[in-house]
C-alpha positions in Angstrom: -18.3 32.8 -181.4 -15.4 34.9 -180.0 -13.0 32.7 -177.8 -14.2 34.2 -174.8 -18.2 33.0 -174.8 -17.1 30.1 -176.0 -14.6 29.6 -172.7 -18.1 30.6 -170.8 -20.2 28.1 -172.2 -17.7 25.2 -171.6 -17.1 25.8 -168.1 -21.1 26.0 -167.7 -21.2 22.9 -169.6 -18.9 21.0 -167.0 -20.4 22.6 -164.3 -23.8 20.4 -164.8 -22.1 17.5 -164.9 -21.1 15.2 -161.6 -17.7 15.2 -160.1 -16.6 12.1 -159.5 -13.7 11.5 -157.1 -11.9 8.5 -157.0 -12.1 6.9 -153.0 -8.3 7.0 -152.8 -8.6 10.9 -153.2 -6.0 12.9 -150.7 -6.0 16.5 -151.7 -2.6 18.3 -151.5 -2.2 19.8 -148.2 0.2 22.2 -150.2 -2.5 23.8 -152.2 -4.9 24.0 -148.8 -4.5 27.8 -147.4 -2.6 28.0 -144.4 -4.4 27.6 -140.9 -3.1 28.9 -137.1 -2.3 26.1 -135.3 -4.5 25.0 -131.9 -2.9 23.9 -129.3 -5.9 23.1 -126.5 -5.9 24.2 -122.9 -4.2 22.1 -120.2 -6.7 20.0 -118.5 -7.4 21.2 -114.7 -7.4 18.1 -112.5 -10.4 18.0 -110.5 -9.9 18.3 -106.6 -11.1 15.7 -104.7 -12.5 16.5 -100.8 -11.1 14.6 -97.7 -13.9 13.4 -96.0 -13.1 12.5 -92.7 -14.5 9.8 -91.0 -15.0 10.1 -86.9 -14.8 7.1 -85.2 -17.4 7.5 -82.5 -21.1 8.4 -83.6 -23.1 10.2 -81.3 -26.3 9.1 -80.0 -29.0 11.5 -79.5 -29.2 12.1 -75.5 -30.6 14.7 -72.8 -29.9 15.9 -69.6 -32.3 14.9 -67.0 -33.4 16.1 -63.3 -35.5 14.9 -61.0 -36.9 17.0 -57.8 -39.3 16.0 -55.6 -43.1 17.8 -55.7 -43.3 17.7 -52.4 -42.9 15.9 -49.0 -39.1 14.1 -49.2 -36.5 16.5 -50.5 -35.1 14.8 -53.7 -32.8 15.9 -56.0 -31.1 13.7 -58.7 -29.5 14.7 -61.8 -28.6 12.1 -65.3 -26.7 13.9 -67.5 -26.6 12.5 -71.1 -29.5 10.1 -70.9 -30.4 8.6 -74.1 -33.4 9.5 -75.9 -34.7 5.9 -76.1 -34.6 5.7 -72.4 -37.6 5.0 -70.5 -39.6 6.2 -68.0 -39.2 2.8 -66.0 -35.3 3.4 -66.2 -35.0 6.8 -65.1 -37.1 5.4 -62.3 -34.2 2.3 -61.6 -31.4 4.9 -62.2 -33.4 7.0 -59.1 -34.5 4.1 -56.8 -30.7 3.4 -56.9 -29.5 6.5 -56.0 -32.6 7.1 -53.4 -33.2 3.6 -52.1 -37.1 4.4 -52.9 -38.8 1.5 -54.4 -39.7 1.6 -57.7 -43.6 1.1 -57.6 -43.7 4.0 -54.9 -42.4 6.3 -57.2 -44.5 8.5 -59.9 -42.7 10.7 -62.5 -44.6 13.9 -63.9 -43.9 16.0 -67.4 -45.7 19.2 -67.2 -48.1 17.8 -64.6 -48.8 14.9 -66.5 -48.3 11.7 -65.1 -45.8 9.3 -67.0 -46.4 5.7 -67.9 -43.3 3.4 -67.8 -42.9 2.4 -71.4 -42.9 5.7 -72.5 -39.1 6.9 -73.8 -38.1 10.4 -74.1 -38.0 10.3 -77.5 -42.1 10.3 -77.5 -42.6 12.8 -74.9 -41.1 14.9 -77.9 -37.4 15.6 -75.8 -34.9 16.6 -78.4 -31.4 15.8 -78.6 -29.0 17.9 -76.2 -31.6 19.8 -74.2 -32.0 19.8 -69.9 -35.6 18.7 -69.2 -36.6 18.7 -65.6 -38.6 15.6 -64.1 -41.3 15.9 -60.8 -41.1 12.9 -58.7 -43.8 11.9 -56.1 -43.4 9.5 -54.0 -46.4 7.1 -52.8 -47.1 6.0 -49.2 -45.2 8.6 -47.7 -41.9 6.2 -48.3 -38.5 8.5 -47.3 -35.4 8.6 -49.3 -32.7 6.1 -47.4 -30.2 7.9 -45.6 -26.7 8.6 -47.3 -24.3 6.8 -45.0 -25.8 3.9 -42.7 -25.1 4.6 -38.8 -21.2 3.5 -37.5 -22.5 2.6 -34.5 -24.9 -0.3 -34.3 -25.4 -0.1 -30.4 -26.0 -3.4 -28.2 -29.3 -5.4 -28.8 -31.4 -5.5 -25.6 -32.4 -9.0 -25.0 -35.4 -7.7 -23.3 -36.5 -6.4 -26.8 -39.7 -7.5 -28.4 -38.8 -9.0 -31.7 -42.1 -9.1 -33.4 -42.7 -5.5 -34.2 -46.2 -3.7 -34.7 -46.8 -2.6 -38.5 -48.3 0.2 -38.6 -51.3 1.5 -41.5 -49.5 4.4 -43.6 -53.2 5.2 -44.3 -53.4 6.1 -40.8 -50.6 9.1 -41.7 -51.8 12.4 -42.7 -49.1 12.6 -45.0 -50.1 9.7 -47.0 -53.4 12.0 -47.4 -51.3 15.1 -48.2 -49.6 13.1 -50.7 -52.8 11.4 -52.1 -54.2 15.2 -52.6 -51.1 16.8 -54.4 -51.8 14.1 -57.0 -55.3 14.2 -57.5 -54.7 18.1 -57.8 -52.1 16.9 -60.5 -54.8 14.5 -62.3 -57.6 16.6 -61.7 -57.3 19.9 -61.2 -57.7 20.6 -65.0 -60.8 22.6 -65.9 -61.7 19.8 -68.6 -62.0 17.6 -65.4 -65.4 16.9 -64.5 -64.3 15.0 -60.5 -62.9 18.0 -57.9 -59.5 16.9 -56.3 -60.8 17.5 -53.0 -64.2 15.8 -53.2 -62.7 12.4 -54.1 -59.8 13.0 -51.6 -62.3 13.6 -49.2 -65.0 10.3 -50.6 -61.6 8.0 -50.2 -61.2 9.6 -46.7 -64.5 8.5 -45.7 -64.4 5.0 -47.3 -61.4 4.6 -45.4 -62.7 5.3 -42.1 -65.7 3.2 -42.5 -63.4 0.4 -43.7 -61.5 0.4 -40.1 -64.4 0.7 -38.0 
């Protein structure tokens, strides 16, 4: 056996057997090849957004006007009116600026008549947008005047104190007003009642009522 094979077949000989490596093993970092150093990338801090806070929150409104249909010239306008308003106040807010009373007074949407508890916010009015109100006013009742008379004048003694009411049924303007509304309510083709036949049956029940 030449020196060389048997070199071979001792090295295969320790190559089937286990290494074993005592736990206090440090390898020299002299015999390790040499390795580029790594220096890692400078950390970006992250950037944080100002959020600013506003001080006064906004609450969903609408501007509002209200003309008359017909009969008494009225014109009022409520800018900014909060969407949870409801009919009932825009009624106060106009009886206040009108002097009308409130039960005489009928507000319509698109000829449709409105029922006081109803807020804008569920006749589907969106935040920020005009919406124009119709107004009819019952009984033939008149707006009060602007500015009340300087001048009073004297009293006559003479003058009869216990004044004579008179029936606003009696009025044809009280009718006129009656029939704009019925033509409101009824003058849909889905309708089955004619405005002008139960204008004209109230008419006649009337009459025979002050005979």
């Amino acid at each position: 056996m030449t020196e060389l094979s048997f070199t071979k077949q001792f090295l295969a000989t320790l190559a089937t057997r286990n290494v074993h490596i005592p736990a206090d093993f440090c390898e020299d970092p002299r015999k390790l090849p040499s390795r580029t150093p790594y220096t890692l990338p400078p950390t970006k801090k992250p950037k944080t957004k100002r959020t600013t806070s506003s001080t006064t929150t906004s609450i969903p409104s609408a501007n509002i006007s209200i003309k008359s249909l017909r009969g008494a010239q009225i014109s009022h306008e409520i800018p900014s009116t909060p969407l949870s308003s409801t009919i009932l106040t825009l009624k106060h807010n106009l009886s206040k600026a009108t002097g009308l009373p409130i039960d005489k007074l009928k507000l319509l949407l698109k000829g449709k008549v409105l029922t006081d508890l109803k807020t804008l916010e569920e006749l589907g009015i969106v935040d920020g947008v005009d919406v124009g109100f119709t107004v009819m006013v019952m009984g033939g009742a008149s707006p009060a005047p602007s500015a009340p008379p300087e001048d009073k004048g004297l009293v006559d003694p003479g003058e009869d104190k216990g004044a004579v009411k008179k029936s606003a049924l009696g009025e044809e303007k009280f009718w006129q007003d009656l029939g704009a509304f019925l033509k409101e309510r009824l003058g849909s083709s889905e309708v089955l009642e004619e405005p002008e036949h139960v204008l004209e049956t109230f008419r006649v029940a009337w009459g025979k009522r002050t005979l």
